[in-house]
N, C-alpha and C positions, 0 to 999 in steps of 0.2 A: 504493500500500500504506500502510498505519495506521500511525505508529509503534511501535514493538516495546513501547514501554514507557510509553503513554499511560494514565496513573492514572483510571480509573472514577470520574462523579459517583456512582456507588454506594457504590465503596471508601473515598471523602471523607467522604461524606454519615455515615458508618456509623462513621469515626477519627471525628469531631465531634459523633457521639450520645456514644459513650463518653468525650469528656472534659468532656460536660454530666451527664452521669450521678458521674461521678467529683467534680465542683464540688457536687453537692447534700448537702448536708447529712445526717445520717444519723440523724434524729429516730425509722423504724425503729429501728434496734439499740440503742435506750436501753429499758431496760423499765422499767415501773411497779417500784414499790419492792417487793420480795418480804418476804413475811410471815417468811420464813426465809431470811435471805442465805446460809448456808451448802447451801442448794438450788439458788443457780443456779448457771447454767455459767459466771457472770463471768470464770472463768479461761481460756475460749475466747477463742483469738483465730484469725483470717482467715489462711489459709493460702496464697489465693490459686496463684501459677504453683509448682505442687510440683514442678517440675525444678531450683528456683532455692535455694542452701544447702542440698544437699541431705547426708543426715548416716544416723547411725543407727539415732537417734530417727525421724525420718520412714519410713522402711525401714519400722520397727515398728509404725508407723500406715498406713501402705498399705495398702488393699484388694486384695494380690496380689503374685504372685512378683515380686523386685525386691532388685537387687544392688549395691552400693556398694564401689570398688576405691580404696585411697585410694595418696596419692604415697609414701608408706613401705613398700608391699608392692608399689608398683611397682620401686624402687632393692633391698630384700631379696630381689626373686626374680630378679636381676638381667636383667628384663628389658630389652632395644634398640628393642623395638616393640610394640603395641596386640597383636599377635596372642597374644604371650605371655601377657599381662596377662587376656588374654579367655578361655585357657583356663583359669582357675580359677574359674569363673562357672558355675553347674547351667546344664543347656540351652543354652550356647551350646560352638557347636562350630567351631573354626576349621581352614581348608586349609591345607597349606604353600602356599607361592610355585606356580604350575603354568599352567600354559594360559595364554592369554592375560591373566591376570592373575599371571603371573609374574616379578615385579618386588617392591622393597619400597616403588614407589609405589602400588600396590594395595592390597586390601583382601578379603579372602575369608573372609564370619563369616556364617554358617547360626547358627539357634536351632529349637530341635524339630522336627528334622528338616526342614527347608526346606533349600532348595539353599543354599549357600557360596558361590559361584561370583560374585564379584563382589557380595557382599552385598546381592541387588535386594529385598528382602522383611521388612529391618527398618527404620522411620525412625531415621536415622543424620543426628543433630546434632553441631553444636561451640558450645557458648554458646549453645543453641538455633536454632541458625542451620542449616541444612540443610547437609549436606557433600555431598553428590549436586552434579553438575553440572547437572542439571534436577530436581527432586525427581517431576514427573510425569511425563518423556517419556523419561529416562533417568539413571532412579535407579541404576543399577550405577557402585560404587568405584571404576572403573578406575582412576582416579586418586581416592586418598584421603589428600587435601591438610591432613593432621597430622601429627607427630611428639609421640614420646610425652614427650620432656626439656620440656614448656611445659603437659602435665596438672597438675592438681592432684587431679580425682578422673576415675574412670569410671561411670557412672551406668548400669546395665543393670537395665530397667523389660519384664517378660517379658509381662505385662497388665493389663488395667484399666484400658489409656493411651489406648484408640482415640479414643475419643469428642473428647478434647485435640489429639491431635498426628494426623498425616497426611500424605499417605496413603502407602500401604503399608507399613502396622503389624500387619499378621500377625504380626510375627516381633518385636512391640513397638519401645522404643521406645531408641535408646542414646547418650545425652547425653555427650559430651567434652569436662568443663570444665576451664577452661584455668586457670592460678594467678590468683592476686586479685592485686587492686594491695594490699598491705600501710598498716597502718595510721601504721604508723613507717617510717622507710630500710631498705632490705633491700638487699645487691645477695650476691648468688653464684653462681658459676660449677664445672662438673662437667662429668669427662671417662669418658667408660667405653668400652671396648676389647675385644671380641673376637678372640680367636684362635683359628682352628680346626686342629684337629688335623690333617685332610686338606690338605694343600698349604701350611699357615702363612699360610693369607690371615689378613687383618686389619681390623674394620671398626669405624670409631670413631664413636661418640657425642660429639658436643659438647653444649655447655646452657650458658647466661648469662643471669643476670634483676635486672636493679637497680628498683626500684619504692619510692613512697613517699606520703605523704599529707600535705600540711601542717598546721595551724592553721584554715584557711579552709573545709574541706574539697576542697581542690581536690588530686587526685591521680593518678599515672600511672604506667605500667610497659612496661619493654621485654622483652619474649621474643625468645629465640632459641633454636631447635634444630636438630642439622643431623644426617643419617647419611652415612660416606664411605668410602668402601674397596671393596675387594674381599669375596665371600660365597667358599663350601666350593665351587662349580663349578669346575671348572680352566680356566674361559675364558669370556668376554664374562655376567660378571656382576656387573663395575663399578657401584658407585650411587655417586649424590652427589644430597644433597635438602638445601635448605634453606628453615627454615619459622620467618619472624617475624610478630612482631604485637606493635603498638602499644595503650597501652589508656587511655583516659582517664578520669574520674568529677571530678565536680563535686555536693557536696551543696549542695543550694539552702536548705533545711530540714530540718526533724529528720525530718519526712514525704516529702519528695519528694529528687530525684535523679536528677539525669543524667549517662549515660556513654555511650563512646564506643570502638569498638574498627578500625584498621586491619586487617589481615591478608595476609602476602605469603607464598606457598607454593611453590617452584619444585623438579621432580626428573625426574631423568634415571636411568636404569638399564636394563643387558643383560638379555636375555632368555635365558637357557642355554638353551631349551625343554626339550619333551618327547626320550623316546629309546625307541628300538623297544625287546622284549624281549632279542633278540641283543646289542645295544650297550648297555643294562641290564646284563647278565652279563658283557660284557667289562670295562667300568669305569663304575659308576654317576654317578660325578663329571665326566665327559668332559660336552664341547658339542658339537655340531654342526649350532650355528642360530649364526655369526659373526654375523647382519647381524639378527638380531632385537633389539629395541630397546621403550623406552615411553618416552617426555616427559611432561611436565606442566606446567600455570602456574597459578594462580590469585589473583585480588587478589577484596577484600572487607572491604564498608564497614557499619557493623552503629553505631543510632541507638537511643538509648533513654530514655524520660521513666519513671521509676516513684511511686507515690503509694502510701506505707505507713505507716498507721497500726489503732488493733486491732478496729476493724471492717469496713475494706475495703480496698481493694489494687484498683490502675487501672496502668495501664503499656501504651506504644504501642510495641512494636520495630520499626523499616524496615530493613531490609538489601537489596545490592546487591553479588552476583557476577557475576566474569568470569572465566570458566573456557578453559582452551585444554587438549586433551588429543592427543597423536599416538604411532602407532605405527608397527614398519615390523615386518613379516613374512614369513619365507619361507613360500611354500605351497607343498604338495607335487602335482605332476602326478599324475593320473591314467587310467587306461587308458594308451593307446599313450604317453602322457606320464608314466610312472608314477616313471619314473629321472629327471625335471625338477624343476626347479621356478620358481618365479619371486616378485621382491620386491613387495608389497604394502604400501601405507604409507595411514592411516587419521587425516589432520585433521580436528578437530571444534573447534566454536566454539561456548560458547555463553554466556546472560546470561541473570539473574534478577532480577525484581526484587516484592519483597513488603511488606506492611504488616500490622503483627499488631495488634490493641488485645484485651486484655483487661482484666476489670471482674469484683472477687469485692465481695459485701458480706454481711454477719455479721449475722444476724436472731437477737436471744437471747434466751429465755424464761427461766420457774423450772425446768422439765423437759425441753427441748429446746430446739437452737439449729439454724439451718439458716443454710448458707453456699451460695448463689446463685452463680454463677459462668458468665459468657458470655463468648463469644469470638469473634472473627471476626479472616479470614484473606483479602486480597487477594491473588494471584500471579501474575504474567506472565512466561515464560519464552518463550526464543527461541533457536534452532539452528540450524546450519549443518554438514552433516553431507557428509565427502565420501570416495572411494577412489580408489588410483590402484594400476596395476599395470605390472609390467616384462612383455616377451616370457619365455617359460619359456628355459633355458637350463640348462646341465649344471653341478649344484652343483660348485666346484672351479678352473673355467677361469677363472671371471670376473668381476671386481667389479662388482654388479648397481649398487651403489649411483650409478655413472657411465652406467648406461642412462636412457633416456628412459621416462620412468614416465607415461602420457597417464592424465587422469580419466577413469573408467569410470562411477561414479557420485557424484551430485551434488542432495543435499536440502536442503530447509530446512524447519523445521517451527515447530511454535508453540503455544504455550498459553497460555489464561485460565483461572482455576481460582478462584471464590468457594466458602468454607468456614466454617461458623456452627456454633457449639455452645453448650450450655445445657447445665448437670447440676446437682445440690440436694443438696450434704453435709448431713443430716440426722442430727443428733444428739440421742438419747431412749435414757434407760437407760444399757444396756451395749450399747448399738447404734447403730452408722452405718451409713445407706445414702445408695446414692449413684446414683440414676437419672440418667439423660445421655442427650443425643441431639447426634449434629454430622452433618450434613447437606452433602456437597459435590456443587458445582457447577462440571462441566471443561468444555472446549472445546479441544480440538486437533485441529492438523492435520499435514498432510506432502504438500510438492508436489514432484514431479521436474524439478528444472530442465533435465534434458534433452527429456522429451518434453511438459511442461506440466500432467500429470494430479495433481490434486489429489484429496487423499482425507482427509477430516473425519470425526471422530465426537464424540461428545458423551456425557455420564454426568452423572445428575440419580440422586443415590444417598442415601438415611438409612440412617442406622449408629448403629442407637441402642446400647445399652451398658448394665447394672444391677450395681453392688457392695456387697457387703453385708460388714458387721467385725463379730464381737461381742468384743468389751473382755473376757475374761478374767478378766485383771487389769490393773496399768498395765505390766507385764512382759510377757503372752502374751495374744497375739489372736491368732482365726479367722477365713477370710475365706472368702468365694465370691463369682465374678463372672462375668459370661456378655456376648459383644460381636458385634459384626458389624464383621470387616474389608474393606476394598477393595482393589485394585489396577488401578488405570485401564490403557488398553492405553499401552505404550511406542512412541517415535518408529518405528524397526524392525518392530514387531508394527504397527501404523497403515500402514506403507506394504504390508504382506501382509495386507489384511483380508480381501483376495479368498479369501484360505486359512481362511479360517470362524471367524481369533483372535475370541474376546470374554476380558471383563473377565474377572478373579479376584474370588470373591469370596466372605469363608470365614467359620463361626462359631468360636469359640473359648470357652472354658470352663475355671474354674480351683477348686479350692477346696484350702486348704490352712492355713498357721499359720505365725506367724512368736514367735519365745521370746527374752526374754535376761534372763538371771537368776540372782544366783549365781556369778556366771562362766563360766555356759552363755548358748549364745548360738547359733538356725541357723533353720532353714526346712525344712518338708514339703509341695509342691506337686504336686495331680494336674491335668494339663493334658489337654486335649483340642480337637481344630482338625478340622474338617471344609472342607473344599472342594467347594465346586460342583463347578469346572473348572480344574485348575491348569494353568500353563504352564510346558512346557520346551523350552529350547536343544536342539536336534537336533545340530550343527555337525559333529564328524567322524563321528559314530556310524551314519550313514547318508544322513542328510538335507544339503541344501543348507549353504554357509557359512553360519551366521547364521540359518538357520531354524527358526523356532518351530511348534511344535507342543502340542495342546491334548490333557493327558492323561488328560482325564476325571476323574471323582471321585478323593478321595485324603482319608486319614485320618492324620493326627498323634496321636496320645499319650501318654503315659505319666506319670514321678515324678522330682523334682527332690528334690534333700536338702541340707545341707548343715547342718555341726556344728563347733563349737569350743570350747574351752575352756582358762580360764585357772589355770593349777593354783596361782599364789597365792590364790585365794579358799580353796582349801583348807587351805595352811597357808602360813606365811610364808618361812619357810625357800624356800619355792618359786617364791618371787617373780619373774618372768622367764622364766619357764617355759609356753609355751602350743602348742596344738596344734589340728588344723583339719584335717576331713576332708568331701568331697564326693562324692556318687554322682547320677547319672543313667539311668533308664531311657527309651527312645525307641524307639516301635513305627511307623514313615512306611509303609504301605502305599499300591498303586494299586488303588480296588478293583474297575475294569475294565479293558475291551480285554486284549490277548493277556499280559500281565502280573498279570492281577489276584491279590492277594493276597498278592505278593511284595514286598519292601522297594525302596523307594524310593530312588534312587543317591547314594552320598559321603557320608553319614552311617553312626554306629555307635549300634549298638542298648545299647552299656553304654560309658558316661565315668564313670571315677573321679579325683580328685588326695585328696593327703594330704600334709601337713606338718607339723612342727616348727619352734619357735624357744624360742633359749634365749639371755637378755639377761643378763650379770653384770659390775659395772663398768662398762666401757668397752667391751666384747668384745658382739658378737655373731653366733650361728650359726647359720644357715635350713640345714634339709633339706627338700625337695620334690618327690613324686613325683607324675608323670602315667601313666593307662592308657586305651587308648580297644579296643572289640574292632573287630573286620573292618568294611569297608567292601563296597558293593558299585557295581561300574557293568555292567550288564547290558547296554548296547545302548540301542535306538530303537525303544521298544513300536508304535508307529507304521509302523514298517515290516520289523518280525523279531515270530515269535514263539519265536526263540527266546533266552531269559535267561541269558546269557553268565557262566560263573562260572568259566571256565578263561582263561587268559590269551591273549589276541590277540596274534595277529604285531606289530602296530604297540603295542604296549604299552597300546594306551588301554582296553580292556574287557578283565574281569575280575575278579575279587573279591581287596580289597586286607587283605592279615593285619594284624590287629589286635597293638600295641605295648606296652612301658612304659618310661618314662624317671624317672630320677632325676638331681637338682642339685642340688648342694652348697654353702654361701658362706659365709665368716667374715671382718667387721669389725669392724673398731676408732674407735671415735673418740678425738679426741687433745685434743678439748675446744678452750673460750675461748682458752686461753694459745697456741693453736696455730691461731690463726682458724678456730676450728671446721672445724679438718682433719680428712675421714676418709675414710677407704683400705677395701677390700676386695676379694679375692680368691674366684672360686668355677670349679666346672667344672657345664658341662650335660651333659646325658647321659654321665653319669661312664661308666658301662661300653661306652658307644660302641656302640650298640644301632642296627643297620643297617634301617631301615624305608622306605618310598615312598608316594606317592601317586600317580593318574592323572588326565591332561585327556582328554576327548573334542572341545574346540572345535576353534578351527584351528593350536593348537600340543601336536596330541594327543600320548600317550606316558605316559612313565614318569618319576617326579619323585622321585629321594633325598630323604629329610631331613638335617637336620641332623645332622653327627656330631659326634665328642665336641669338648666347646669349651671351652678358658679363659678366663676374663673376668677383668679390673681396674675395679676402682674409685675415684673420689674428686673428694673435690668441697670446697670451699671459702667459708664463707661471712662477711659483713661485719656 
């Protein structure tokens, strides 16, 4: 066998065009001397990687919907985790904790109606570095190896991104950048504390970051975040995660720069699971999955040369994960085994290893300027995929965890994946556009090491892409843009090909506006996603553990909004005073087999939030509400026709009522003299608003939310 991660004279060949491209001179982007200097675009400069500083200036120049969450609105809405933080964002939509991704090492974040379920369907970075433990063969969070005390922003990119980043960016594109190394000494440390009103569990945030920059340019920063306690279950939903990273940067010159980033991610946490509708109604907080469980590990080594100056922009990233994720789960017997069950535990291994280079250069006229921009992407990924199971036996009698669990199943799989892109920021008038084409090229496989059968596919796919801005003013632009997504088939879906899976592969379509002005400031977005053939998880809903099923055509659309404003523009007196409100509309139908024309499952067809803040002195107070309506999970179009909208025995199908929640928080800072000490206090769901969600996988059932919570804050810095 080849080695897992033997670098391509291709992949060489292609880093070493672009840092001969990058050395040439740029005798293009000097123009002839204009008859009228005040006509050219001399003020353009290369924007090169726009996921990199990203701010809300660039927001505002984006050709399409695209959200910026910065570290200040993450500490005032006193969020503990990325889920929180995600539901203030038009179009995305996040799950509680539930199914097999019921943990707070997981990750369950849907955008326009796409599944949640493990977040398989949006490219989900950290520092642009994939957070997927295979980005092509199994891009599901299960383990979503961040913590939120080590962001600095959240960058949530809803389209316009395909053409750049990949694949599986249906669901765009969402960047998780971590704090900078600071330009001067920084170090500060912050503790925050939940308490839940059900049970008095208690689950604490830690956060430490000392960082600094010398004279030389040579500089570096340590993170640390960690989550520990118990959650609102009244049993086996212990977590403990802890998640650092190392970071270094050395400027070479004014122009170039190189950094450097470690990364060590380790989390463990119970799994309460799902609970029938009976044991729902007796106590929704109760467990009775003792032995369900998720681990995680991941380390990750991320390499970067950048060259910036104001006509072009060159930068090579290589990164290099190693990801370990396992599970243990009770299944439930069926038929004459229906009162059994038995433990299931699920290690996975796997490694990445990649090379980016891109290269922008800045062509500028008297009336137009074009900014050129290629890209190319090496990736080689490798897995080791396995299951083991205990004999069924009578929950209650016996601790599974001392039985002899034999492997059942045993894979390994594997990927190459070359990926090249070209797009032309053209600027003329009060218009940019922005044509693009990225072109990838996969290869994977999956062999059974018990019986020997291997089974390969391959995907030679273009996704071209077109965005179009017109300039307004330097305040309000209008945009439209139209792409082609992919989603290659996954390790799992590659070992069932015999079952007819092919790829996903969908259009998407935006036009919309972005404004800020005045003290107004928000976005209006109509979106639209056609699918070929989309795929879904079957798992308890009728079909096999684990099996996929292809649901035919499917339609996404609707409107994104969002609005703010700051009432000191209005008068002064008001100074500190702002407010912010969002709505979303989402239409996800199927629009054949025995479902068609019905909504699509775990999304809600209307998201709202709205809030307040008001700053005077040293004090300040956030209110914050959220509202989502009904959910549905109908079943396995695939094998019922009928659309289940009354609730099931086993709790998992049904249609889930739609919520609203309100949070409360008031801080104070105590200022310099007090080392920048500050403290605050808030409740979540003030009025303790009893709601649920459902799994259909293999920890199907009934999932509480969160009830009403107190939270502490405070934090400290040097």
């Amino acid at each position: 066998m080849q080695p897992a991660f033997r670098l391509s004279g291709g992949a060489i060949g292609a880093a070493l065009l672009f840092a001969q491209l990058a050395a040439l001179p740029a005798h293009a982007a000097d123009p002839a001397p204009a008859a009228n200097p005040e006509a050219t675009l001399n003020a353009v400069t290369v924007v090169g990687n726009w996921l990199e500083n990203a701010n809300e200036a660039k927001v505002l120049e984006h050709p399409g919907a695209r959200t910026i969450v910065d570290r200040e609105t993450f500490q005032e809405a006193g969020a503990n985790n990325v889920r929180e933080v995600l539901r203030r964002i038009p179009g995305v939509q996040v799950q509680e904790n539930n199914g097999t991704g019921g943990s707070d090492v997981s990750l369950n974040v849907g955008v326009r109606g796409l599944t949640s379920r493990l977040s398989p369907r949006s490219t989900i970075l950290m520092d642009g570095v994939p957070l997927a433990v295979a980005p092509y063969g199994q891009p599901q969070l299960s383990m979503a190896p961040l913590s939120l005390g080590n962001l600095e922003t959240i960058d949530v990119v809803r389209g316009a991104g395909s053409v750049r980043y990949g694949p599986q960016n249906v669901g765009g594109i969402i960047n998780f950048v971590t704090r900078p190394i600071p330009k001067t000494f920084v170090a500060d440390a912050s503790v925050s504390t939940d308490i839940y009103s059900h049970g008095g569990s208690v689950k604490t945030n830690p956060t430490a970051f000392i960082g600094g920059t010398n004279d030389n340019g040579l500089g570096g920063a340590l993170l640390y975040s960690g989550i520990h306690g118990n959650g609102y279950r009244e049993s086996n939903d212990h977590v403990n995660i802890d998640d650092l990273m190392l970071k270094g940067t050395y400027r070479i010159s004014k122009t170039d720069e190189l950094s450097a980033a470690f990364h060590y991610y380790e989390g463990r946490a119970g799994m309460p699971g799902g609970l029938t509708s009976a044991q729902y109604a007796a106590d929704p907080f109760q467990s009775v999955r003792p032995y369900d469980n998720f681990d995680g590990r991941r380390s990750d080594f991320s390499l970067k040369y950048s060259h910036n100056d104001n006509n072009r922009k060159f930068e090579v990233l290589t990164y290099y994960t190693d990801s370990f994720r396992g599970s243990n789960i009770e299944q439930q017997g069926t038929g004459t085994q229906a009162n059994l069950r038995r433990l299931t535990a699920a290690p996975r291994n796997y490694h990445t290893f990649a090379i980016e280079p891109r290269y922008s250069q800045l062509f500028r006229g008297e009336s137009m300027s074009h900014e050129v921009s290629v890209g190319y992407r090496f990736l080689r990924e490798a897995s080791d995929e396995k299951a083991s199971r205990t004999l069924f036996y009578t929950p209650g009698t016996i601790d599974p965890t001392t039985l002899r669990s034999p492997v059942y199943q045993s894979r390994t799989g594997g990927t190459t994946a070359n990926a090249v892109y070209i797009d032309d920021t053209i600027n003329v008038g009060s218009w940019t556009i922005t044509p693009g084409l990225r072109y990838e090229f996969i290869r994977s496989y999956v062999t059974d090491n018990f019986t020997g059968a291997r089974n390969d596919v391959s995907s030679n796919e273009p996704l071209p892409s077109l965005a179009v801005m017109y300039h307004v003013s330097d305040q309000w632009k209008l945009f439209a843009n139209a792409g082609v997504s992919f989603g290659p088939l996954q390790y799992f879906q590659i070992a069932q090909t015999t079952n007819g899976l092919t790829p996903e592969k969908a259009k998407t379509y935006e036009v919309g506006t972005h404004f800020n002005a005045n003290g107004w400031g928000g976005e209006l977005t109509l979106f639209n996603i056609d699918f070929d053939d989309e795929l879904q998880l079957r798992g308890g809903t009728g079909g096999a553990p684990d099996a996929w099923t292809n649901l035919g055509a499917t339609t996404h659309r609707g409107v994104e909004s969002s609005l703010r404003y700051d009432f000191g523009a209005l008068d002064k007196s008001l100074a500190g005073l702002s407010a912010y409100a969002t709505y979303t509309f989402t239409e996800a139908t199927y629009n054949q087999g025995n479902f068609a024309g019905r909504d699509l499952p775990f999304y809600s067809r209307h998201v709202a939030t709205v809030g307040m803040r008001y700053a005077r002195n040293r004090w300040a107070l956030n209110v914050d509400g959220f509202a989502q309506s009904k959910q549905r999970s109908p079943g396995d179009p695939s094998t019922s026709t009928n659309y289940q909208t009354a609730e099931s025995a086993n709790g998992a199908l049904g249609d889930i009522p739609g919520y609203a929640l309100l949070n409360m928080r008031l801080g104070y800072d105590f200022g310099k003299s007090a080392q920048n000490l500050k403290v605050a206090v808030g409740v979540k769901n003030v009025f303790d608003k009893r709601y649920f969600t459902r799994s259909t996988d293999n920890n199907a059932g009934k999932y509480v939310g969160m009830p009403r919570t107190f939270y502490i804050q405070a934090s400290l810095a040097y």
